[in-house]
C-alpha positions as CSV (number, residue, x, y, z in Angstrom):
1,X,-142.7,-24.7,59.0
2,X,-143.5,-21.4,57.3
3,X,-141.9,-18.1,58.7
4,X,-143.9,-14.6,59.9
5,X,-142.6,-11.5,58.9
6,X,-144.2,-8.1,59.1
7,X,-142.9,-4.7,58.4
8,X,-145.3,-1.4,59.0
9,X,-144.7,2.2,57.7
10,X,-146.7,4.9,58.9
11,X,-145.8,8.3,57.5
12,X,-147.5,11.5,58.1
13,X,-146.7,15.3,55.7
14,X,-147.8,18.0,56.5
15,X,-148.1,20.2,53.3
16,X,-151.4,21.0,52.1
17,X,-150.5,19.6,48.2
18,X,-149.3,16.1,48.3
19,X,-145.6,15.9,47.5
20,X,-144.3,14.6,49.7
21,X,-141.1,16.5,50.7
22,X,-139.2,15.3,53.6
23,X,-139.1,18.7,55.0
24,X,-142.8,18.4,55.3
25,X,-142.8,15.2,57.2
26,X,-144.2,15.7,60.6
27,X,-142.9,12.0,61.6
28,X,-141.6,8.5,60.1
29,X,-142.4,5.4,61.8
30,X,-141.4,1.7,61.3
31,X,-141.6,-1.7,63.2
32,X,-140.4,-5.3,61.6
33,X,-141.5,-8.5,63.2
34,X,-139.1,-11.4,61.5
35,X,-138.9,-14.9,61.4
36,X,-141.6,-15.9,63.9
37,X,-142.3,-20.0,63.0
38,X,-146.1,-19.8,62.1
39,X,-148.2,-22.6,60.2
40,X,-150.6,-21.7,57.5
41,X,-148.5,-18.8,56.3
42,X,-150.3,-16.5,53.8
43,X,-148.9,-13.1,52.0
44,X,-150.8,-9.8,51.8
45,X,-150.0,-6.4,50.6
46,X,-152.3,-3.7,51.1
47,X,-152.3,0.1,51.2
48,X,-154.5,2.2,53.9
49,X,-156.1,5.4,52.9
50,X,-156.0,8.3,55.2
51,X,-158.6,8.0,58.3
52,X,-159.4,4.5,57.3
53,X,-159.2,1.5,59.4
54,X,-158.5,-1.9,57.9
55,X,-158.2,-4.7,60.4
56,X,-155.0,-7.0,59.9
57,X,-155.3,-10.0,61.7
58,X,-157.5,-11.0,64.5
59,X,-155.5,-11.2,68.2
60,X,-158.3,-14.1,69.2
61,X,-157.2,-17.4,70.6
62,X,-158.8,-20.3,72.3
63,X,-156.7,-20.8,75.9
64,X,-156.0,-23.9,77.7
65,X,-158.1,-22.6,80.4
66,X,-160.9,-24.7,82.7
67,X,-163.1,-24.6,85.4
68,X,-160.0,-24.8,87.8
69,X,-158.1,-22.0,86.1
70,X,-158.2,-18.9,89.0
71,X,-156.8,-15.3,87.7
72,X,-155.5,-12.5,89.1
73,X,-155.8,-8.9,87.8
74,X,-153.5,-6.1,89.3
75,X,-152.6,-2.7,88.5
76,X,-149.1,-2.8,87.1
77,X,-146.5,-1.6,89.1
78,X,-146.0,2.4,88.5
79,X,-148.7,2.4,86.4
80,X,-152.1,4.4,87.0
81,X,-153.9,2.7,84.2
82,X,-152.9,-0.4,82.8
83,X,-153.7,-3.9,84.7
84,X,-151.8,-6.9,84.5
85,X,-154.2,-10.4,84.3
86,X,-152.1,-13.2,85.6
87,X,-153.1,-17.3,86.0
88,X,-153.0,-18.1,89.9
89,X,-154.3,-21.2,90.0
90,X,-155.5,-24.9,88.0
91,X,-155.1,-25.1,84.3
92,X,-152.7,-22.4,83.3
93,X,-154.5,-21.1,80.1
94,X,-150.8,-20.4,78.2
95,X,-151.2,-17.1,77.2
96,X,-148.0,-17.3,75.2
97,X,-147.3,-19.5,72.2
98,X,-144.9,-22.3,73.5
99,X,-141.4,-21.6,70.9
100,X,-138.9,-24.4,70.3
101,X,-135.5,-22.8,70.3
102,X,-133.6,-25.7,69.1
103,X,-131.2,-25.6,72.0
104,X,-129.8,-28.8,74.2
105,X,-127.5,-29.6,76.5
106,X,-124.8,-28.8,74.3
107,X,-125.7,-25.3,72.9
108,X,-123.7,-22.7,74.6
């Protein structure tokens, strides 16, 4: 089984010629997802201009859900405006991807 890794850099200057000095840099941001078991693997390198918006992947997936499955949606706790959608009742839809750890009985 193929492995998912993705690393983002955004970076933002401020000086009106592009030079890119590291005084000028207003902020530096990175994230790396590693090692995430995925089928169908594929490789992709691509460079976004300024004020573009490429998309990346698509976040879409077909759920396990029915006619039975009953949800729930709540505003999360401390929170004035983001909702939390929970499965209540029937066929759970498995909103997460199921992830075999390897572990057994004797893994400590």
């Amino acid at each position: 089984m193929s492995k998912f890794s993705m690393s983002i850099f955004l970076q933002a200057y401020s000086d009106i010629f592009p030079s890119n000095q590291a005084s000028q840099n207003n902020f530096r941001w990175n994230r790396d997802l590693n090692s995430i078991f995925v089928n169908n693997a594929t490789s992709q390198t691509l460079q976004v201009a300024p004020g573009s918006t490429t998309n990346l992947f698509s976040g879409m997936r077909t759920l396990l859900q029915d006619n039975t499955t009953e949800y729930s949606l709540a505003l999360a706790p401390f929170q004035t405006s983001i909702y939390a959608l929970t499965a209540v009742a029937g066929t759970l839809p498995n909103f997460r991807t199921p992830r075999v750890t390897g572990a057994d009985a004797t893994t400590q």
